[in-house]
C-alpha positions, 0 to 999 in steps of 0.5 A, a space after each residue: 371043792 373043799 368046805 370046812 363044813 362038817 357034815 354036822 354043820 352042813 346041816 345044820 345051816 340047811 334047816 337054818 335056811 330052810 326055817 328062814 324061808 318058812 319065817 319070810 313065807 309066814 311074814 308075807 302071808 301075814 303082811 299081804 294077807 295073800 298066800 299066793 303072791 308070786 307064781 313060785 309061791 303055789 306053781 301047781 294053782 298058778 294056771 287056775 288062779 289066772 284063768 279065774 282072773 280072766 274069768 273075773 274082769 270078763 264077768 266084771 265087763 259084762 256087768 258094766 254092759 249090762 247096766 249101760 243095757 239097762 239104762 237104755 232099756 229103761 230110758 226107752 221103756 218110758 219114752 215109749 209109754 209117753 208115746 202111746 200117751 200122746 197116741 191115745 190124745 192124738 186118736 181122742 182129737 182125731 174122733 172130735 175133729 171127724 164129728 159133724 159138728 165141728 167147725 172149720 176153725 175148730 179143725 184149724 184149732 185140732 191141727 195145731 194140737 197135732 203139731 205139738 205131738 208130732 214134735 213131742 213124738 220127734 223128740 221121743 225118737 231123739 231120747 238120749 242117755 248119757 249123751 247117746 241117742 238111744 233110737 240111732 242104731 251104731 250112729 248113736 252120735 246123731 238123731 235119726 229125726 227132726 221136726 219139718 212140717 212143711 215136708 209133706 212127703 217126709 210124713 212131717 219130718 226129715 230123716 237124718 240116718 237110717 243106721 240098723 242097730 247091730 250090737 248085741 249085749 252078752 248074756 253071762 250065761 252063754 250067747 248075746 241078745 238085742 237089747 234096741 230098736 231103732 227109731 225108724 222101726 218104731 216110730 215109721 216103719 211100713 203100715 203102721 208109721 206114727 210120723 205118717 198116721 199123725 202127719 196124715 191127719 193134721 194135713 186133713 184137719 187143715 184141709 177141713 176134711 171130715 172125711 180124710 180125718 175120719 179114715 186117719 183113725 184106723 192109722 192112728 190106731 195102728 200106729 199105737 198097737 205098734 208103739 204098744 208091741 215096742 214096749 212089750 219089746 223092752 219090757 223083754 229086754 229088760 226081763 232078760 237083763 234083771 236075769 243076766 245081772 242076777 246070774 252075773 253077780 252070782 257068777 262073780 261072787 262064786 269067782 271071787 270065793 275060787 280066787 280067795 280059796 287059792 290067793 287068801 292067807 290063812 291068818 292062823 295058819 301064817 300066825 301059827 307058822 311064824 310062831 313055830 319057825 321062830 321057835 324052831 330057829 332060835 332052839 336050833 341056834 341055842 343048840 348049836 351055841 352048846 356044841 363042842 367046839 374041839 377038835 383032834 387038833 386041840 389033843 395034838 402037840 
């Protein structure tokens, strides 16, 4: 291939492009404020800067279950604190209707009392976030109980699901832990059922059984120690949580600064750089405009 290039100038048009690209760089790192903004501007980071990315949206989406986990835990927490409430009302109703003094009428009173917290404690199973009911297990979608005080054998209410709640919330730190217990572990579960202890005990103050009211106060008790154990369970839930936020949003500014050391321009360094290259260009092009411009043929005839 032929050139009229000299060698002189060959290079000379080399370092012109290669100050260019130095002043297009400078001026991009300045304008994005990013000195990496294609794979070809650093292809020995590019690996690490994608893997710290992904990193990044994970921990961004753990962060995000974890304040949907703490809203339930919270949620759940409360409901459960009224709960002993009425269980502790329910017990104190329980010892007047027992007395020997109490009338028939009084106990008929007593029974009415107890209705009203059975449907209190069934709309605490139902307690919802967000449209979610919080005690459903995965059929978060649909309560798991509903008031029916004429079904004796259903402990004064109706089942509608009886889903397990399988889903785990991710810890940052490594693993996944439960986060929720479903309605029929908290509120009927086996020997120690609140629906029953309660249904239990209304049906004997409208027989105006002193003793059937009387040995419903064990049951009702039983019950309350296990509402208690439930909320020690979520007061767990929502320690573990507080320490996976703590540690996520630790995690996440460590990440962000990784992904900066990479990515983020160094204003003086790109300021400086531009400055040098465009000092270097138009010196290089004051030189070249001074150069001779004969050659052998001008002393030819």
């Amino acid at each position: 291939m032929i050139t009229n290039l000299t060698p002189t100038s060959a290079i000379f048009l080399a370092n012109v492009n290669r100050l260019e690209r130095s002043l297009a760089e400078a001026n991009a790192e300045i304008s994005s404020g990013k000195k990496v903004n294609v794979a070809s501007d650093d292809p020995g980071e590019i690996q690490s800067l994608l893997q710290l990315r992904t990193d990044e949206r994970q921990n961004t989406q753990i962060q995000s279950n974890l304040n949907s986990a703490t809203a339930d835990a919270d949620s759940a927490d409360t409901a459960l604190a009224s709960a002993i409430q009425l269980m502790d009302t329910a017990v104190s109703l329980a010892t007047q209707g027992a007395n020997a003094t109490t009338t028939a009428s009084g106990r008929q009173d007593i029974a009415q009392q107890i209705a009203g917290i059975q449907a209190q404690m069934v709309s605490i199973s139902q307690t919802q976030v967000q449209g979610r009911y919080i005690f459903s297990g995965d059929q978060e979608n649909n309560p798991t109980y509903q008031l029916d005080l004429n079904n004796a054998s259903g402990n004064g209410v109706d089942m509608l699901s009886n889903s397990a709640a399988t889903r785990q919330v991710e810890d940052p730190q490594g693993g996944t832990f439960t986060a929720s217990e479903t309605a029929q572990q908290i509120f009927d579960t086996s020997g120690a059922s609140v629906f029953a202890a309660l249904n239990s005990l209304r049906l004997n103050l409208l027989a105006n059984n002193q003793t059937g009211i009387g040995n419903a106060i064990p049951a009702l008790q039983a019950a309350s120690q296990h509402l208690n154990t439930m909320e020690a369970f979520y007061g767990n839930v929502e320690n573990r949580i507080t320490n996976s936020q703590a540690f996520a949003n630790q995690y996440d500014t460590q990440l962000k600064t990784a992904i900066s050391n990479i990515e983020d321009a160094d204003a003086a360094s790109a300021a400086l750089l531009l400055t040098q290259s465009n000092t270097a260009l138009q010196a290089s092009m004051q030189a070249e405009g001074k150069m001779p411009t004969s050659s052998l043929f001008n002393y030819l005839g």
